[in-house]
C-alpha positions in Angstrom: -1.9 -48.6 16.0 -4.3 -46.2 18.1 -6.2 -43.6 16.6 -5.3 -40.2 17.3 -7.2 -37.0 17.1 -5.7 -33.5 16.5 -7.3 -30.6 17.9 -8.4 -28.2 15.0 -6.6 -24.9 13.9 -8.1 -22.6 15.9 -10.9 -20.6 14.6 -10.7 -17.0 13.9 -7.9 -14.6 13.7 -4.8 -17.5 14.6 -1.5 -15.6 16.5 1.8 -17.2 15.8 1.9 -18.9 19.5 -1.5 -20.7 18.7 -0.4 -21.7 15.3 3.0 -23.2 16.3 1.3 -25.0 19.1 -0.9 -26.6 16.8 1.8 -27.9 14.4 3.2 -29.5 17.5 0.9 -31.6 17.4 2.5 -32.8 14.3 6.1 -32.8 15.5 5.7 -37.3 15.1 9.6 -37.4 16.2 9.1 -34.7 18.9 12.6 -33.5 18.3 11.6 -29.5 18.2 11.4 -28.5 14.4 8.6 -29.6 11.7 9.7 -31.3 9.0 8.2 -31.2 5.5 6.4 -34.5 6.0 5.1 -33.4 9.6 4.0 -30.0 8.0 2.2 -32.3 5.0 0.2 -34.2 8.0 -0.3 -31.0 9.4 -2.0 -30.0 6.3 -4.2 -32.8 5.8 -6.0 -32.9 9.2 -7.0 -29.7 7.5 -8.3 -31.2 4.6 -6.4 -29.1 2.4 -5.9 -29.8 -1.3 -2.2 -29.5 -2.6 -1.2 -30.5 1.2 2.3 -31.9 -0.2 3.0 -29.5 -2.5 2.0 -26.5 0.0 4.5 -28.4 2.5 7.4 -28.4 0.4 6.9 -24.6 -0.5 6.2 -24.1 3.1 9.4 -25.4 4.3 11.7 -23.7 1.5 9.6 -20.5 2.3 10.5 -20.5 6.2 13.8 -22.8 6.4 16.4 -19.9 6.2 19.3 -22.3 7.9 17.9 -24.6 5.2 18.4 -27.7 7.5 15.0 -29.0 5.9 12.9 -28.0 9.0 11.2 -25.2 10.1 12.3 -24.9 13.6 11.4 -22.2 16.8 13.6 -19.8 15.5 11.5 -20.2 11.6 8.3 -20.3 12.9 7.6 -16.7 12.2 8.4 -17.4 8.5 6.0 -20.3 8.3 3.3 -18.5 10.2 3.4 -15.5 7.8 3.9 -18.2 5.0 0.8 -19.8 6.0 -1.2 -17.0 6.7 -0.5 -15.7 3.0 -0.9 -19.0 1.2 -2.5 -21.4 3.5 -4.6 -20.0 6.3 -5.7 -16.9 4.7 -5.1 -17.3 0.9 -7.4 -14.3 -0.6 -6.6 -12.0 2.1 
C-alpha cells in the first residue's frame, strides 16, 4: 500500500470552497459525499483528539436528508459545524 499525503487545512480564515476541497481529499470511495468514516480520517490528518466522536456529531449535525453523508448540497452545514466545534472551537 503507498503512502499518501494530504495537503493541510489551509491556514487562516478557511471559506467553505477551501474547506470542502480539502475533505475531498478524504472522499476514499470518490462517490461525491463524506461519510462519517471519511470525515473521521479527515480529522485525524489534523491530529484532532475526539476525531470519531467529532465525526459522528459532524455528520448528524449536517446530514439533513439523513442518508449518513454529508453531501454538496450539506456542505454548508458541516462547514458551519466545523467552524463552531472543530476549526474554530473558542470562537
Amino acid at each position: 500500500m503507498a503512502f499518501m499525503r494530504y495537503r493541510a487545512l489551509p491556514q487562516g480564515e478557511v471559506t467553505a470552497e477551501e474547506f470542502w476541497a480539502w475533505l475531498g481529499q478524504f472522499d476514499a470511495d470518490h462517490d461525491g459525499p463524506i461519510s462519517q468514516d471519511e470525515l473521521q480520517g479527515a480529522l485525524w490528518s489534523l491530529d484532532l483528539w475526539f476525531a470519531s466522536w467529532k465525526a459522528r456529531e459532524g455528520v448528524q449535525a449536517a446530514d439533513a436528508n439523513r442518508d449518513g453523508a454529508v453531501g454538496r448540497e450539506e456542505a454548508g452545514r458541516l462547514f458551519a459545524y466545523s467552524r463552531k466545534r472543530v476549526i474554530y472551537p473558542g470562537s
